[in-house]
C-alpha positions in Angstrom: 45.7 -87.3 -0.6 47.3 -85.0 -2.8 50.6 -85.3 -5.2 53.4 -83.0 -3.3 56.6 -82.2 -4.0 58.6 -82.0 -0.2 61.8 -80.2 0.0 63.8 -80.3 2.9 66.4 -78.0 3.8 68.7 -78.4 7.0 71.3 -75.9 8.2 75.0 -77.5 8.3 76.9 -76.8 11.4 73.9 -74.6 12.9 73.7 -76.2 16.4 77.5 -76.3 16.9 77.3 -72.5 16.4 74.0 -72.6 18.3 75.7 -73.9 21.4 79.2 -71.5 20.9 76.9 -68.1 21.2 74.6 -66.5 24.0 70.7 -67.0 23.6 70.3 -63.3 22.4 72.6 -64.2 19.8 70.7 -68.0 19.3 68.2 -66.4 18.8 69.2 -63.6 16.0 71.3 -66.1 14.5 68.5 -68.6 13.2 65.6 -65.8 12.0 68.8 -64.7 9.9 69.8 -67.9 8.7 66.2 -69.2 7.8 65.1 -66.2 6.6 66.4 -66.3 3.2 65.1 -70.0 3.1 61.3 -68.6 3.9 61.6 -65.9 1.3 62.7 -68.3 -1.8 60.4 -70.7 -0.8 57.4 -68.6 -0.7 58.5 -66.5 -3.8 59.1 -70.0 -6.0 55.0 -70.7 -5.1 56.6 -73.0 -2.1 54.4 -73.2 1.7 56.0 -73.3 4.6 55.0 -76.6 6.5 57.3 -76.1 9.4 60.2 -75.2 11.3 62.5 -78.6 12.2 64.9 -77.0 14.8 67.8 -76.4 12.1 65.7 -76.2 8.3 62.0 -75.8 7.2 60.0 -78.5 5.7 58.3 -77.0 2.8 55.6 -78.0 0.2 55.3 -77.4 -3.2 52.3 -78.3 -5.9 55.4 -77.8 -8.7 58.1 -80.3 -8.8 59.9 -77.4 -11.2 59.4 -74.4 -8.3 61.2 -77.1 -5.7 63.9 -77.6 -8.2 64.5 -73.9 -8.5 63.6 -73.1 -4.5 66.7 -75.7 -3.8 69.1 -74.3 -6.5 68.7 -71.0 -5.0 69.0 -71.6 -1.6 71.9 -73.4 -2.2 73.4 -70.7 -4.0 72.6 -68.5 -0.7 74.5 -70.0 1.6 77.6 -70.9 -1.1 77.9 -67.2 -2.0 77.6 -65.8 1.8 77.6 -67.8 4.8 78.2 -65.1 7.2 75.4 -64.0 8.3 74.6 -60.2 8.7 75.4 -60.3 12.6 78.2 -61.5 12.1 78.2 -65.4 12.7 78.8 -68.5 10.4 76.4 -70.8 8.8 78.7 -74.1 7.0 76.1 -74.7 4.4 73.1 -76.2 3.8 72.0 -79.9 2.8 68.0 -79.9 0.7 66.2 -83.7 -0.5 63.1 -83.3 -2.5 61.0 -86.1 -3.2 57.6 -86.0 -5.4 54.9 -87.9 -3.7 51.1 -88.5 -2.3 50.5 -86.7 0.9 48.1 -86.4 3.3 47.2 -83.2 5.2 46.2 -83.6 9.0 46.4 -79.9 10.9 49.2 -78.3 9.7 51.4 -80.8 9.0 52.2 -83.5 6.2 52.0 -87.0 6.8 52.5 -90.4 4.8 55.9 -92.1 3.4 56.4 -89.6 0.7 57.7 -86.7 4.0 60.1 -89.5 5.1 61.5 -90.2 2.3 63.3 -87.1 2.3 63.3 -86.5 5.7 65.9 -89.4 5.9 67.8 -88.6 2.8 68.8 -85.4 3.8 70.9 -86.8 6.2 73.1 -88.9 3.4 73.2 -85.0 1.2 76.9 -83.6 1.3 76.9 -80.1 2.3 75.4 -77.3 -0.1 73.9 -79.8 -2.7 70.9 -81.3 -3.7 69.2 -84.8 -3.9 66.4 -85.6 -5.8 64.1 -89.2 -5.9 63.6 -90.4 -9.3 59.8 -89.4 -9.2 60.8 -85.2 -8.8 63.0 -86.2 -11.8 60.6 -87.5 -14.1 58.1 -84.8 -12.9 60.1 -81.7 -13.9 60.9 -80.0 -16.8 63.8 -82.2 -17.8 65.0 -79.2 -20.4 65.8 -77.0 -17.4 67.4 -79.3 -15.0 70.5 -81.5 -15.3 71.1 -84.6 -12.8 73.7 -87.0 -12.0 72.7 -90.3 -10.9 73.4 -91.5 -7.1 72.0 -94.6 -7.1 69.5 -96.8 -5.0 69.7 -95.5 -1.4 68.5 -97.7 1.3 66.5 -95.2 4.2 65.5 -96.6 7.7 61.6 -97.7 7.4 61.4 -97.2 3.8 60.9 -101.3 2.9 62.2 -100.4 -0.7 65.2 -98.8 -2.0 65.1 -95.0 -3.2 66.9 -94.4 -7.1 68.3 -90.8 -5.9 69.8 -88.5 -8.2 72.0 -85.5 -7.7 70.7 -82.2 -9.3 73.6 -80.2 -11.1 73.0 -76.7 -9.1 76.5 -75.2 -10.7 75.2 -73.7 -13.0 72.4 -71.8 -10.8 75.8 -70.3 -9.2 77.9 -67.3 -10.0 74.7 -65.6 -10.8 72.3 -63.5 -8.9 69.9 -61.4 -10.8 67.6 -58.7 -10.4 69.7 -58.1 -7.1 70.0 -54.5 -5.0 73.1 -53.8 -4.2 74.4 -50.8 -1.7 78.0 -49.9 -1.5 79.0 -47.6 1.2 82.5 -45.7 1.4 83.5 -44.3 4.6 85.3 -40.8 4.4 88.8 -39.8 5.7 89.8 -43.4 6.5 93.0 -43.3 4.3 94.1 -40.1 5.8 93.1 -41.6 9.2 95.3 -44.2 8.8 98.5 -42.2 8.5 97.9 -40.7 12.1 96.9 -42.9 14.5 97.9 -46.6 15.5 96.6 -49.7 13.4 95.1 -51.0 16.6 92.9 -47.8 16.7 92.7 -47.9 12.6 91.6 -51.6 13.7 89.1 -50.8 15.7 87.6 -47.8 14.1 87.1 -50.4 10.7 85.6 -53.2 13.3 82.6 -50.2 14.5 81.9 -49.3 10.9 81.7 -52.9 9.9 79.2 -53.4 12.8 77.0 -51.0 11.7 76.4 -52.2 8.5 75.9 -56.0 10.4 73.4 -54.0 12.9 71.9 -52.6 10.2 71.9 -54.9 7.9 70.3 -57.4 10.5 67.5 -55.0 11.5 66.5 -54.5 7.6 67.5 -57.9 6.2 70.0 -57.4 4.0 73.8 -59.4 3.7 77.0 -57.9 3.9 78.7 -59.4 0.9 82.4 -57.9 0.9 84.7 -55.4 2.9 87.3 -54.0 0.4 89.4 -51.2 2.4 86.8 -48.1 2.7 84.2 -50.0 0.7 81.1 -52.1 2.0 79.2 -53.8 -0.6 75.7 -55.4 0.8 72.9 -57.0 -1.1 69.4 -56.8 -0.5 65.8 -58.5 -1.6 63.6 -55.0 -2.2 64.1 -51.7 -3.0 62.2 -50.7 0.5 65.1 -52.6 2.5 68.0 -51.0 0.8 66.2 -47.9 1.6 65.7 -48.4 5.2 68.7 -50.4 5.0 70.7 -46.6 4.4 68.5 -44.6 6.5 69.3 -46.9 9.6 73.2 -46.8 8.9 72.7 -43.5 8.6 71.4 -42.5 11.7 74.0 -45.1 13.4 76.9 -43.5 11.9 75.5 -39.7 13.3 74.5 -41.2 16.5 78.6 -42.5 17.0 81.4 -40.1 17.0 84.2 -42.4 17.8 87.1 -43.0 20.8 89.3 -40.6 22.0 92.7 -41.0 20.3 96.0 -39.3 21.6 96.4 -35.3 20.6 100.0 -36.2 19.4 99.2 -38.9 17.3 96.8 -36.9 14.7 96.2 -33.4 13.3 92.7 -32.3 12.8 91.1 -34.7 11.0 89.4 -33.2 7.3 86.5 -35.7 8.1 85.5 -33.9 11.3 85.5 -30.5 9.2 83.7 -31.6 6.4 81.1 -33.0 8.8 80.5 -29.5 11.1 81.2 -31.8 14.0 82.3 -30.4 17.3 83.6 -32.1 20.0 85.2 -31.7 23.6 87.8 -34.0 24.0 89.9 -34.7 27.5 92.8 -33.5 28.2 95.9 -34.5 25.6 93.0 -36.0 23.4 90.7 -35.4 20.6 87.7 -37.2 19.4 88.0 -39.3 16.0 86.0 -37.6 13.2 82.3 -39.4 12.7 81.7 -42.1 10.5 81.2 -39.8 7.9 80.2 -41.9 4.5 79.2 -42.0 0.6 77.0 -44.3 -0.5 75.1 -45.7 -3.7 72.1 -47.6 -3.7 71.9 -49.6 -7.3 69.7 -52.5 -8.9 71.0 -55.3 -11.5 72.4 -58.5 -12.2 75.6 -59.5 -9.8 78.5 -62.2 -10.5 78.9 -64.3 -7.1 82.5 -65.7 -7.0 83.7 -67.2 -4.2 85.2 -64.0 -2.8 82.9 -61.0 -3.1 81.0 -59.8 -5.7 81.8 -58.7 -9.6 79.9 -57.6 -12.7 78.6 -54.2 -14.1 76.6 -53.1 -11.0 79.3 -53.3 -8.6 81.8 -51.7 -11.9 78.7 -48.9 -12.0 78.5 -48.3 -8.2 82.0 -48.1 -7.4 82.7 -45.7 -10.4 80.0 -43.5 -9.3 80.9 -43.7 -5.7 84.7 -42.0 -7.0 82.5 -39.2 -8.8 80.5 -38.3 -5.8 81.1 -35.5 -3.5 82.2 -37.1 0.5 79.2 -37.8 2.4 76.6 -37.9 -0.9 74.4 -40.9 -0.8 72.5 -41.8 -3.8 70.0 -44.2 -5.4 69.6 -45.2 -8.9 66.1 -44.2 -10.5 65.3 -47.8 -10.8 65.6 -48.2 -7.1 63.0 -45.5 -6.4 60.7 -47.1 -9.1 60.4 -50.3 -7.4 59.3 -48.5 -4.2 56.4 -50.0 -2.3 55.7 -46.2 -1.9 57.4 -42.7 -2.7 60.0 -41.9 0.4 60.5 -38.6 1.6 64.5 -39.6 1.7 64.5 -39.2 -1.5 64.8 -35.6 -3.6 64.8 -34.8 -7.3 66.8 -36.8 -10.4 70.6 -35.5 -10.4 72.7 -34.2 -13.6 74.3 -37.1 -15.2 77.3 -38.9 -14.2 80.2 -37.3 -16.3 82.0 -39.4 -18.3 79.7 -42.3 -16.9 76.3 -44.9 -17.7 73.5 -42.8 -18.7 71.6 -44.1 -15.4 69.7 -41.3 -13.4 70.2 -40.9 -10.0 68.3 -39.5 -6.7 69.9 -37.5 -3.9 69.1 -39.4 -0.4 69.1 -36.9 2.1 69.2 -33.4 0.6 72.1 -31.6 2.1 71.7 -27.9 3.7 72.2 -25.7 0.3 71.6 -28.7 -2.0 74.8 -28.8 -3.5 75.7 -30.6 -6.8 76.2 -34.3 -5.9 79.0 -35.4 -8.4 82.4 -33.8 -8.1 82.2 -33.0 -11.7 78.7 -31.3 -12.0 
């Protein structure tokens, strides 16, 4: 027997949207939904017991780690529940309980896992109940809790005093956070010539890209503001592979024909050395030519989007850059796992801008300076 804390987190609405997709898509769906769950528990010192169809049961020796685990992953799925290909999540319910368990195989066993087990299923969606015995075993200065009352749980012979942990103010905040804001060239001039069921269409392929991408690297698209893209991710090394993937998606895709009379020659194109051969009273649309800054801070989470002085920074920069530069701040390429040859020397400063210093991504034939005012 050993003293546990057992968090459980379920996935609101996951097997209605299980049922709505193909099994491909099932499949994808869940490793992207669960995924941030693993990654929070195991970071907050949490293990992994197992995988319950729609949410993880998961260990922790601190009642404190479990406390912060859930007000995270709460947080998660309040501040994005699309998931990066595409589909919805509703939410997420977590119960933690503080108990004596016992160990057989690879699983828990004893009252203390059904405790929680069966309380889950009384937690409104996106918040947090806690037993009275995680309570009294955490930190009490860090936490705040509103009282429930004594629950009553099928096979428990006793009632449970269950409180309700005050996540709010967990929310709004997400720290230490890599953030990647992509702006995709031409699309305002692109706009004026051609149909907005081809401008449609053109902005649903470069929002898929970044899901694609995103998915294969895991990272989450956060907000689509006209020709910007801002996504989020965990390490330096995914934002990385996060760009060079959307990189080599966006050269690999030229676009659909569009009528000869609706357009002129698209700057884009030009700017891009791109040559195509379109069909007879057509031309090709200009590739998905794009700017883009990789940056590392502290993020506001409203419920729309994202705010705060590294989306102010990234944007700003992103107006200073040349078309088609991509960029990462020096932070980024600190935090590394390794050097990567993406990556080229430090840049002249931003003029008029933050002090950061930034690397060119891609070095450009000629190597030409990579802010509009350098």
């Amino acid at each position: 027997m050993e003293t546990t804390t057992v968090l459980v987190v379920d996935l609101v609405g996951s097997t209605r949207a299980i049922a709505s997709v193909p099994q491909v898509r099932m499949d994808e769906m869940m490793a992207e939904a669960v995924l941030p769950v693993r990654r929070v528990v195991e970071e907050l010192g949490g293990e992994i017991i197992k995988f319950t169809g729609d949410g993880y049961l998961t260990a922790f020796r601190s009642a404190t780690g479990a406390l912060h685990a859930a007000a995270q992953i709460v947080n998660l799925f309040i501040s994005g529940r699309r998931l990066p290909i595409g589909e919805w999540v509703e939410g997420c319910r977590v119960a933690i309980h503080t108990c004596d368990t016992t160990r057989f195989e690879n699983d828990l066993l004893g009252e203390g896992v059904v405790i929680p087990a069966r309380m889950e299923k009384q937690v409104p969606t996106n918040e947090v109940y806690v037993t009275s015995t995680t309570v009294e075993a955490a930190k009490s200065a860090e936490f705040a809790f509103d009282l429930i009352g004594d629950l009553s749980f099928s096979g428990i012979p006793r009632p449970v005093r269950v409180h309700r942990l005050l996540a709010e103010r967990y929310r709004g905040i997400e720290r230490e956070t890599f953030l990647t804001v992509t702006d995709l060239i031409g699309l305002n001039a692109l706009a004026a010539q051609v149909s907005l069921t081809t401008l449609n269409e053109r902005l649903r392929s470069w929002v898929g890209m970044h899901h694609e991408a995103l998915g294969a690297t895991r990272g989450r698209l956060r907000s689509v503001a006209g020709d910007n893209i801002l996504s989020t991710h965990d390490s330096a090394d995914d934002a990385t592979d996060f760009l060079v993937m959307l990189d080599r998606l966006a050269r690999d895709r030229v676009g659909t024909p569009v009528p000869e009379q609706a357009a002129a020659t698209d700057p884009a194109a030009a700017a891009a050395g791109v040559t195509v051969v379109p069909g007879p009273d057509e031309r090709l649309q200009a590739p998905f030519a794009f700017s883009a800054v990789i940056t590392y801070g502290d993020l506001f989470v409203p419920d729309f989007g994202l705010a705060g002085p590294a989306v102010s920074t990234a944007c700003r920069t992103l107006q200073a850059l040349t078309p088609g530069m991509k960029i990462a701040s020096a932070e980024v390429l600190r935090q590394l796992a390794a050097p990567r040859e993406e990556f080229g020397g430090a840049l002249p400063p931003l003029p008029d801008g933050p002090p950061a210093t930034y690397h060119l991504f891609g070095i450009p034939d000629g190597g030409g300076a990579a802010f509009s005012g350098a």
